[in-house]
C-alpha positions as CSV (number, residue, x, y, z in Angstrom):
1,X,224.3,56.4,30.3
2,X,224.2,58.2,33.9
3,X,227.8,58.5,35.7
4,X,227.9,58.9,39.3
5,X,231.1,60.6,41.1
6,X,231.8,59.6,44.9
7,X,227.9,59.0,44.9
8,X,226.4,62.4,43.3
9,X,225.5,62.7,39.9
10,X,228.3,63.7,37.6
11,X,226.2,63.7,33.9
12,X,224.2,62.4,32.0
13,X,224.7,60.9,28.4
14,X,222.2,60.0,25.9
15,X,222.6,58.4,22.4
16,X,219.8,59.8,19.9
17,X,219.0,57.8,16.9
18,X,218.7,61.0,14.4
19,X,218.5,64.6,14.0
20,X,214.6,64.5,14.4
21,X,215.3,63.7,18.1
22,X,217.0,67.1,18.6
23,X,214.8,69.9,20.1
24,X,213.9,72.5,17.1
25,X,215.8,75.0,17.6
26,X,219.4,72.4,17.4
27,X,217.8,71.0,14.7
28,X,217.2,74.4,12.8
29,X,220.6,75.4,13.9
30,X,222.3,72.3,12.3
31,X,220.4,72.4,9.2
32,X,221.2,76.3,8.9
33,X,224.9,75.5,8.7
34,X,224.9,71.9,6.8
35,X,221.6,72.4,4.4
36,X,222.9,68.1,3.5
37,X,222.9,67.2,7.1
38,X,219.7,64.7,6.5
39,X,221.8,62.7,3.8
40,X,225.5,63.0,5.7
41,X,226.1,59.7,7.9
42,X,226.2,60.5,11.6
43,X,228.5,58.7,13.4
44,X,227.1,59.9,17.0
45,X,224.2,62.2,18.1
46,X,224.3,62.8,22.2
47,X,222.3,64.9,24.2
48,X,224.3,65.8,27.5
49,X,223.5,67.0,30.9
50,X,226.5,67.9,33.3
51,X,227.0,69.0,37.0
52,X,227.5,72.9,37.2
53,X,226.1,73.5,33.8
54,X,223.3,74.9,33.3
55,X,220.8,73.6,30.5
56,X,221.6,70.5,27.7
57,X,223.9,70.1,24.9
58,X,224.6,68.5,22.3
59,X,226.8,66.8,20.2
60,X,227.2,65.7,17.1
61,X,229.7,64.0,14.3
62,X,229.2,63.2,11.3
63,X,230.5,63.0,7.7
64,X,230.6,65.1,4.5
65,X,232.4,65.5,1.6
66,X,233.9,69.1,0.5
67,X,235.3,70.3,-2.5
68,X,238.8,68.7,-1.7
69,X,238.1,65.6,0.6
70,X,235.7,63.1,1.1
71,X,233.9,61.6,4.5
72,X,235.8,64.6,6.5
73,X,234.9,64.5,10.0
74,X,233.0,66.9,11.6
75,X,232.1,67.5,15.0
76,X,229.4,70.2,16.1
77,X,228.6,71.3,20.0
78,X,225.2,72.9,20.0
79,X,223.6,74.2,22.9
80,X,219.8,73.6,23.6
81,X,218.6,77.6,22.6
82,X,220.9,76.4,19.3
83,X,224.0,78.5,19.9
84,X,227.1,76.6,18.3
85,X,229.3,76.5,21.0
86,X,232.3,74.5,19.2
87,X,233.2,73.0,15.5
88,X,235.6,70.6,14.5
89,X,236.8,68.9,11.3
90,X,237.4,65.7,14.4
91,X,236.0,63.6,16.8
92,X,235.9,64.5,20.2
93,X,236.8,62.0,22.9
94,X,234.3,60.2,24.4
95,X,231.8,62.2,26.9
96,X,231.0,59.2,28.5
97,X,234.0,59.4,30.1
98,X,234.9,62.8,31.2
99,X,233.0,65.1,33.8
100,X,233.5,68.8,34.9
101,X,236.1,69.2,37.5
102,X,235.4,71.5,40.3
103,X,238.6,73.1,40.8
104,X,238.1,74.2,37.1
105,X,235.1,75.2,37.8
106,X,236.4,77.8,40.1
107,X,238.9,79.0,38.3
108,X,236.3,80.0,35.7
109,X,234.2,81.2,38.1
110,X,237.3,83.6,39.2
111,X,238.9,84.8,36.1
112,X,235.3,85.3,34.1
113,X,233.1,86.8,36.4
114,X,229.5,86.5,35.7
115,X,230.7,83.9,33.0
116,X,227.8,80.8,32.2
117,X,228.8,77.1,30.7
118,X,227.2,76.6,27.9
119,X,229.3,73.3,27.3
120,X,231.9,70.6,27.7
121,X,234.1,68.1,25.9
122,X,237.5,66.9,25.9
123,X,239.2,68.0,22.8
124,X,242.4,66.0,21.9
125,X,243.1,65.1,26.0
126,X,242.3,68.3,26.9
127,X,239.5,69.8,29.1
128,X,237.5,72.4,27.3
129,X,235.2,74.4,29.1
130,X,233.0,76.3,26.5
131,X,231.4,79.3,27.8
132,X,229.7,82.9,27.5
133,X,231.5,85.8,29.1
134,X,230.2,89.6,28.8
135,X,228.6,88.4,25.7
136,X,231.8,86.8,24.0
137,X,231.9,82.5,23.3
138,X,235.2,81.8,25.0
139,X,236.9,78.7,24.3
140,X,238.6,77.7,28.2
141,X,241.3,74.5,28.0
142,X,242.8,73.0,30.9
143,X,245.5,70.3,30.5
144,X,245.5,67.2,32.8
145,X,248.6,65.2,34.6
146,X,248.8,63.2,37.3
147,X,249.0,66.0,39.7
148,X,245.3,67.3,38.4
149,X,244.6,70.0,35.9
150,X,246.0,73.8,35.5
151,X,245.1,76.1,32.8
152,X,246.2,76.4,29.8
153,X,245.1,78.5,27.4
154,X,241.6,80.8,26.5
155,X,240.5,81.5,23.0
156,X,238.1,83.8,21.4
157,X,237.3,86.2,18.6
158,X,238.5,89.6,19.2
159,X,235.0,91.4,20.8
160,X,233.3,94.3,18.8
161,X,234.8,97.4,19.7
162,X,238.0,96.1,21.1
163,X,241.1,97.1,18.7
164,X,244.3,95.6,18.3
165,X,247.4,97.4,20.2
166,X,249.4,99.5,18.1
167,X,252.9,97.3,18.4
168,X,251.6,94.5,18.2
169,X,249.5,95.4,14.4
170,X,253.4,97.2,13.7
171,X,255.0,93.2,14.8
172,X,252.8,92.1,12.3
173,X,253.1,94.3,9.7
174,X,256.7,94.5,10.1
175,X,257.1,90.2,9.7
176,X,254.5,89.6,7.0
177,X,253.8,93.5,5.2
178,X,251.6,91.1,2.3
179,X,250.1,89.6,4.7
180,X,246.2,90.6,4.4
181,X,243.8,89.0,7.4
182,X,240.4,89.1,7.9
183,X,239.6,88.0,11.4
184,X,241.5,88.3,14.8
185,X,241.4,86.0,17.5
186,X,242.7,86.3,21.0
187,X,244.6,83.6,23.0
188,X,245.1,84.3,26.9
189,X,248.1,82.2,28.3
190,X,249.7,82.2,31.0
191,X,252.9,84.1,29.3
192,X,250.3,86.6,28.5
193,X,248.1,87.5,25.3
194,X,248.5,86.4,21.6
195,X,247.0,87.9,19.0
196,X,246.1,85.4,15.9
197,X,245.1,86.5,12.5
198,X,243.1,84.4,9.8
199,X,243.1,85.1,6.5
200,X,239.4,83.7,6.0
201,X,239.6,84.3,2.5
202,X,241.8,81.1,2.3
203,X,239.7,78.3,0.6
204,X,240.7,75.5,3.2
205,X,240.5,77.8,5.8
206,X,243.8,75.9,7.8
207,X,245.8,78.4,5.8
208,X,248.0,81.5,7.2
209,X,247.8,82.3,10.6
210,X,249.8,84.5,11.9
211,X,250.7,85.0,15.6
212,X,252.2,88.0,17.5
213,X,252.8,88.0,21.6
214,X,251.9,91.4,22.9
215,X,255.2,93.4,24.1
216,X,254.9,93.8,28.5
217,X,256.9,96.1,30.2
């Protein structure tokens, strides 16, 4: 499927018929994280070009069972040198219907210098703009009205090197003291950073976040 908008290419969308269609190094990347993915039933497998993004990607749902649920829904975004740019226990809304926005565009360009696209989908009604930035996968959402899209929140794991503020480890300490986390995420708003710890020893891995607002002056 090709989509033109106000006659210039806007993307184009194509439906693969397995995972041997995917270029080797998505392939190996999939079957590195789900070793079953030959025997799992896909339920879509697209390969996507966009306007202002540089390179393919791909797409992919599918289901598997876990240890506690059967057929759950997963959705992989893979770029074409294999990086996994997003994953999802849902189904991402169609890309044959959304395209990058330019205004969005710019306000990436902007706030993330030097920043590349590796990727995008609409996640839930949201735009999400998938990216690299100074070596970090940053997760950009926009929300959409009427009126157009404005920014609404950035996510990413907190980078190597970078520690968590003093008051805000003391907020959490202070809330949850038996509280034991092993990885910190970062959320940029625009009411300013949160901080979000994971316990990832959790076995469902939804279980105990915990989020703390840095203090401002």
């Amino acid at each position: 499927m090709v989509v033109y908008v106000d006659n210039a290419w806007n993307r184009t969308v194509r439906m693969l018929s397995d995972i041997d269609q995917l270029p080797s190094s998505v392939r190996y990347r999939l079957l590195t994280i789900n070793q079953e993915a030959r025997n799992d039933e896909f339920w879509e497998i697209k390969e996507v070009t966009q306007a202002s993004i540089n390179g393919t990607y791909y797409i992919l749902c599918y289901l598997q069972d876990t240890p506690k649920l059967k057929n759950l829904v997963h959705t992989l975004v893979i770029d074409s040198k294999g990086t996994v740019v997003k994953a999802c226990t849902y189904k991402l809304n169609n890309a044959e219907y959304i395209g990058t926005i330019p205004g969005d565009m710019e306000w990436i360009t902007a706030h993330y210098k030097g920043s590349e696209v590796l990727g995008f989908v609409n996640d839930s009604g949201d735009d999400n703009y998938l990216i690299m930035h100074d070596g970090v996968l940053k997760s950009v959402y926009f929300k959409t009205s009427h009126k157009g899209t404005t920014w609404k929140e950035t996510c990413y794991p907190l980078p190597k090197g970078t520690t968590v503020p003093s008051n805000v480890l003391e907020s959490l300490h202070a809330d949850y003291p038996d509280f034991t986390y092993t990885e910190v995420s970062i959320v940029e708003t625009p009411d300013g950073i949160v901080y979000l710890f994971t316990d990832g020893n959790s076995p469902d891995r939804l279980g105990h976040y915990v989020e703390c607002k840095l203090k401002t002056e």
